[in-house]
N, C-alpha and C positions, 0 to 999 in steps of 0.2 A: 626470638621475637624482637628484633631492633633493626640495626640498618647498614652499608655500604659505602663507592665511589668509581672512576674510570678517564680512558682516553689517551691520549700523546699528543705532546706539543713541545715545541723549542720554547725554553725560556733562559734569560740569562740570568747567569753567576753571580751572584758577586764576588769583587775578588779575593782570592786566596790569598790568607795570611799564613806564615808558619807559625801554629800554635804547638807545636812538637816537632825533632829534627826529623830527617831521608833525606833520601839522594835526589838529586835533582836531573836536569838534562830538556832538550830539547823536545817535544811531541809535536806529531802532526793530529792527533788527534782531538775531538772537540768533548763539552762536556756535558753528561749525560743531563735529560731534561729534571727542573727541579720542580717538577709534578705531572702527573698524568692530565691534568685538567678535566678532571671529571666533573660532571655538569652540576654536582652539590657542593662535594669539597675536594677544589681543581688543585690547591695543594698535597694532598694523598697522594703515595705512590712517589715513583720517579721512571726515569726512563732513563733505559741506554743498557740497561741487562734485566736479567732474570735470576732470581733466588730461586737455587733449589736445594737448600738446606740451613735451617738453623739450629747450631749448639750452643745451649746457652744453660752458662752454669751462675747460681743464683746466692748469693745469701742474705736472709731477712734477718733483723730484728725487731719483733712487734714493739718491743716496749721500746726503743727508740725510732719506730718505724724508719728504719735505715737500713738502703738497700745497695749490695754489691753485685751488681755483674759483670760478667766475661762474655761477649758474643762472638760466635765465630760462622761465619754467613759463607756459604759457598755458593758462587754465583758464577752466570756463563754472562760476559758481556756481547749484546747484539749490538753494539757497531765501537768504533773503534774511541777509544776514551782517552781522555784527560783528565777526567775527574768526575766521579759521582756524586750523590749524593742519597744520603737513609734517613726516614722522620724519627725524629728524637724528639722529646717533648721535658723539656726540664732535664734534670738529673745533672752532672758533672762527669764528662771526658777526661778523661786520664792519658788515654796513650791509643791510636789506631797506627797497624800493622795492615800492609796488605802482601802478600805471599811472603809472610815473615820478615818484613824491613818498615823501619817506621816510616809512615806518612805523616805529610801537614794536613790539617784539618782548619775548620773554624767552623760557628755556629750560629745562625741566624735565624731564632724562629724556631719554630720544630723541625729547621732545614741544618742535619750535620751532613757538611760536604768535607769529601775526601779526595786528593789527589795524590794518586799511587808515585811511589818515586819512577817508575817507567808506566810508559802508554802501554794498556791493553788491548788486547786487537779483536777486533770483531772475529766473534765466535771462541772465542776465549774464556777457559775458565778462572776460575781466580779463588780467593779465600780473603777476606777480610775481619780483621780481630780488634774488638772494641772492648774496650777497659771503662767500666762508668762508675759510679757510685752516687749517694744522694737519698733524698726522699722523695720515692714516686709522686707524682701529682697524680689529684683527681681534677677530671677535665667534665666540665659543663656544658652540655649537649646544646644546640641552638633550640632543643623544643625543653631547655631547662633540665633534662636526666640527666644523672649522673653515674660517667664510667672512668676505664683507665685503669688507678691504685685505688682501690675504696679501703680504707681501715673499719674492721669490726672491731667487736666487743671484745672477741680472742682471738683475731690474727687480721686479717685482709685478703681482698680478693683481688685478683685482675681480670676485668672485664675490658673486651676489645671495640663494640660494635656502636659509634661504628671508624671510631680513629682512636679508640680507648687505649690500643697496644703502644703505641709509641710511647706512653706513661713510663711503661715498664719494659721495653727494649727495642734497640735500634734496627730497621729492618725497612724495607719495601711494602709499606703498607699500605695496601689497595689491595681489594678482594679479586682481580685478574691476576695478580702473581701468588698461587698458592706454592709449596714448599712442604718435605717432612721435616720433623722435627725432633732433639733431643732435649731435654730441659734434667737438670740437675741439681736443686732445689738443697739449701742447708737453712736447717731452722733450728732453735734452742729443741733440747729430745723431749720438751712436753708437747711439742705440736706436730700435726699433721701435715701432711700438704697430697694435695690432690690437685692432677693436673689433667690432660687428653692423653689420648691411647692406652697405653700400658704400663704398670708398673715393674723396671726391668729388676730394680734393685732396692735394698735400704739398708742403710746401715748408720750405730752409734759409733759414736766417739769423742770419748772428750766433752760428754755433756750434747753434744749436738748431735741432731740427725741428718744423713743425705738418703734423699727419695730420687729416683731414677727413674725418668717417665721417656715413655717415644714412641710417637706415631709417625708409623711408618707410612699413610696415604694422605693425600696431598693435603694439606688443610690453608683457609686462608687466614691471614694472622687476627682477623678482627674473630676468630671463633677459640683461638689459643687461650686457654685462662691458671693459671694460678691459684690457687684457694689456701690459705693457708690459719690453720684452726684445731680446735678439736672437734675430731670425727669418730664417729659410732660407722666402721666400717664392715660390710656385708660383700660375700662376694660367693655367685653361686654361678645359675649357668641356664640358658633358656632352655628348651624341647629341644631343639636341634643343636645343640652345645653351645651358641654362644657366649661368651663370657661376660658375664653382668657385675659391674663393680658397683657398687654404691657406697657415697658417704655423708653422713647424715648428723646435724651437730645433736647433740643429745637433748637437747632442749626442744626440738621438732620431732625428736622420732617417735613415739606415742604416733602424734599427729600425723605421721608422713606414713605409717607404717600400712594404714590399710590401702593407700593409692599406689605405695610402692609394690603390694604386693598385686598388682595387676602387671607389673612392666611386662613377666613375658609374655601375656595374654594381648597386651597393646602391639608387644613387636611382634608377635604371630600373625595376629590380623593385617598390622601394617607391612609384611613383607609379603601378606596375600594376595592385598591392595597394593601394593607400590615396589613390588619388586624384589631381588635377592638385596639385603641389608647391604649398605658398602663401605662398611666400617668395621674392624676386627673386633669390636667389643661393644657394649653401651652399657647404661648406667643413669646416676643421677647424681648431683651433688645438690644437697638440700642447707644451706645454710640460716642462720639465725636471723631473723628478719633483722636490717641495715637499711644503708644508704642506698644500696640499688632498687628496688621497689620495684623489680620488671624481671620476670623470667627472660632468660638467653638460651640458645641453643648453639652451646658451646658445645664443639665434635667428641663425641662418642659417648659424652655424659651434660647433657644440658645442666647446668647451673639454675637454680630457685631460691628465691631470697625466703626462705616459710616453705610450710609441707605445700604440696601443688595439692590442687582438685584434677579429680580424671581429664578432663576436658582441657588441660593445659600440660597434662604431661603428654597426651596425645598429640597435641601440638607441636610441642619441644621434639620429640619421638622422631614426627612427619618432617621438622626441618633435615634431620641427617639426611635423606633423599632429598628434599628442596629446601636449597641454601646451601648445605652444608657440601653435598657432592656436589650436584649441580648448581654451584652460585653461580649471581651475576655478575656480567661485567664491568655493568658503574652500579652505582647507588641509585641513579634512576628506576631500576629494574629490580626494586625493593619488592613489588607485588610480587613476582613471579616467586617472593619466598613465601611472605605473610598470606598472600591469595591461596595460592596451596595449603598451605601447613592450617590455615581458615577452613576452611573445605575439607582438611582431612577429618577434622572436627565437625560435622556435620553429617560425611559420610560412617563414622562412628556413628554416633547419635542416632541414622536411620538404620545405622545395621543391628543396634544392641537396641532396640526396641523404645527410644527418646523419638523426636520429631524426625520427620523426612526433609532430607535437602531440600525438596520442594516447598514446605508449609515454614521452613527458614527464610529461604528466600523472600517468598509472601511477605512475612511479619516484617523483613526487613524493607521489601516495598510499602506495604502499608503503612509503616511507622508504628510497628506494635512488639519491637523488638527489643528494644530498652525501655526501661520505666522511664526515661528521662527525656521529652520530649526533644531536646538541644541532642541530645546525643545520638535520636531517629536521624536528625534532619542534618545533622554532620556527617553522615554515608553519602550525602550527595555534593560535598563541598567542592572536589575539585575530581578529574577522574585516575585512577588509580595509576594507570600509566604515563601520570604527567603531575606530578606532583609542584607545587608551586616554588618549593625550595626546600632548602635544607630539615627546615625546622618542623616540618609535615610530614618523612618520609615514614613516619612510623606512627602518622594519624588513621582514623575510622575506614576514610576511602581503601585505603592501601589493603587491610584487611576483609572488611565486610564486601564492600563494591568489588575487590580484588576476586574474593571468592562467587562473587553475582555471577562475574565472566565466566568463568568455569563451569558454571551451574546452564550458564546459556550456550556455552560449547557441549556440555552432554544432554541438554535437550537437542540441539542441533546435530549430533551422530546418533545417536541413543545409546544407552546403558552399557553394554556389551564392547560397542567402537571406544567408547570414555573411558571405560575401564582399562581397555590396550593403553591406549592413548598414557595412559599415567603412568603406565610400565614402561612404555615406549619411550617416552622423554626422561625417563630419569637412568636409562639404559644408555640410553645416544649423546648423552652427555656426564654419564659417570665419570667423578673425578674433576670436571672441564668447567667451565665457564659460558653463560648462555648469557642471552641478552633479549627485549621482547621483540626484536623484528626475528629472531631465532626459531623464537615458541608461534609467532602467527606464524611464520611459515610451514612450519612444520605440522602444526593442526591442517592449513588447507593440504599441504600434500596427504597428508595420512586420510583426507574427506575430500579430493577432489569436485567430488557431483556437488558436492554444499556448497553452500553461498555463506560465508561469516562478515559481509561489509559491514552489517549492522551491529552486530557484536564488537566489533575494533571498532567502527567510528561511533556509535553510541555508546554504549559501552565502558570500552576500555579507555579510549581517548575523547567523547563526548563530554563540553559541560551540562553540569545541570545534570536531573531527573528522566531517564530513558523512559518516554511512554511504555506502558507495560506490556509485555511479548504477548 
């Protein structure tokens, strides 16, 4: 339930100091862009390669909240380089390696650029190795939430979405370069740590624990998270075997226990409705209500700050099909997560016997949907595919308006075509990245005979209140 970024553009350098020794020499190559320039936050991201793997080995201590790590990022570069650059956000650099020889670095901003002791050549793979230590920051959203490093009561979490990851490791972060991942995680042996995909390994020693986590399908770094705590852990397995992990701090489980015992009953429905699951596992991490105050759906076990109610784990659930496999390409394209995963919540609702999408919709046209009359007339503030900026992307529009669209797209094929339609899309773009000229397209081709002018330009991109259909 949060937000993104996107794009490419040339921007310039500044110049490289040697902050650490390597070899030198001449290149003809230039230096990779120091942002994607996405149309919310144009610093996200960099250009000039592609991550496709992060190892990153970790060690906390809560009681000094002091954090070590080691990344080691394997990436292809797509044109021929001089020097890249990774968002780092705080922390302390110690030493960057690239194919095993130390580079110069320097640091500007959440911009660490690195210039390998030889030019890499377009289409080239590479490996780069970052030494940091420090105390993660938590970074202050433009709409005031807060992600990143959050410290609890009994450990800390790391939340990504929607530039939260750089807090906590150095990497290519924009939701268009996703990556798997290893993460390697050491904590004092009273705590836990819960992370995405799967737990390969654990082990004591010496007082401390290493937890072994890896997801092996592509994820984008703003869904990566860290959890680190004590957990009441549970791990069984749905109807069809998939692996359900959950972990739950003890102080919520009571609470969390009769929502959680729905999961495989939500992912049954939800793979009815939206397709074969495209995750090896899912789950939930239910943490002690903090600082973060906003569920996330972090890949294969959404994160919740308190037990969830049905209706938001349903949600969390629906992002791993939208968002999570099929993210977007910038953060403009925020609906096309919260719209869905809105909507899947609803299509709930009318299938287990609550209201029908349609008498939703209604209340939400009439203003009979919040008790709060500000909060009726905030669904019509800006329209969901055009968000005014940064600090909106994960306002009323984006959700409730987000899901109108969709509700006026399956009146517009009927029940039967909608329903493809939702398998459709999150099949054609499993794993990949969409954007919303992606998703109109792909509605008109999949409904040729229909006409949806009305729907995109009132709609989706209309200001103001859409006379009613």
């Amino acid at each position: 339930m949060r937000l993104p970024r996107l794009l490419l553009a040339a921007a310039t350098l500044t110049a490289l100091t040697a902050c650490s020794g390597g070899g030198g020499g001449g290149v003809d190559g230039t230096p990779g862009a120091a942002g994607l320039r996405d149309p919310y936050f144009p610093k996200a991201g960099n250009g000039g390669y592609d991550v496709g793997h992060y190892d990153l080995t970790l060690a906390y201590d809560p009681d000094a909240e002091h954090l070590t790590g080691t990344a080691t990022i394997t990436a292809r570069a797509t044109q021929d380089l001089s020097a890249f650059n990774l968002d780092l956000k705080g922390l302390d650099v110690e030493n960057v390696t690239v194919e095993g020889r130390e580079a110069r670095f320097n640091r500007a901003g959440q911009e660490l650029t690195v210039r390998p002791p030889d030019e890499l050549d377009d289409g080239e793979t590479f490996r780069v190795r970052v030494r940091y230590s420090g105390e993660p920051e938590t970074i202050t959203d433009a709409d005031d939430s807060e992600e990143g490093w959050l410290p609890t009561d009994d450990g800390a979490v790391g939340l990504g979405e929607p530039v939260g990851s750089m807090a906590w490791f150095p990497g290519n972060h924009h939701p268009s370069d996703k990556a798997t991942y290893d993460l390697a995680v050491t904590v004092p042996e009273e705590y836990g740590v819960v992370s995405n995909g799967e737990l390969t390994d654990e082990s004591t020693s010496g007082g401390r624990t290493t937890f072994r986590w890896h997801t092996a399908e592509p994820m984008a770094s703003y869904l990566a998270t860290v959890a680190v705590g004590d957990w009441k852990v549970s791990r069984s397995a749905t109807g069809d075997g998939l692996p359900v992990y959950t972990a739950v701090d003890p102080e919520q489980e009571a609470a969390s226990r009769p929502v959680l015992a729905q999961l495989p009953a939500i992912m049954k429905w939800e793979q009815d409705t939206f397709g074969p699951y495209p995750f090896s596992s899912t789950g939930a991490i239910v943490d002690r209500r903090g600082d973060a105050g906003y569920a996330l759906e972090t890949q294969h076990r959404p994160y919740f700050p308190g037990a969830p109610d049905t209706g938001t784990l349903v949600h969390e659930l629906a992002h791993q099909w939208y968002g999570d496999s099929v993210t977007p390409k910038s953060w403009r394209d925020m609906w096309l997560n919260e719209g869905f995963a809105t909507y899947a919540e609803w299509l709930w609702s009318e299938d287990h016997g609550g209201d029908s999408a349609q008498e939703i919709f209604d209340a939400l046209y009439d203003g009979d949907y919040f008790d709060d009359a500000a909060a009726n007339e905030a669904v019509w503030a800006f329209p969901p595919g055009k968000p005014p900026d940064a600090a909106h992307i994960s306002d009323s529009p984006v959700y409730q308006r987000g899901a109108m669209v969709l509700h006026r797209v399956r009146r517009t094929v009927g029940d039967d075509a909608f329903r493809a339609l939702l398998r459709d899309w999150a099949a054609a773009h499993r794993h990949g990245n969409a954007d919303t000229d992606d998703f109109t397209a792909f509605v008109e081709e999949s409904a040729p005979e229909k006409d949806f002018t009305e729907i995109w330009e009132d709609w989706l991109f209309g200001d103001g209140k859409p006379e009613r259909p």
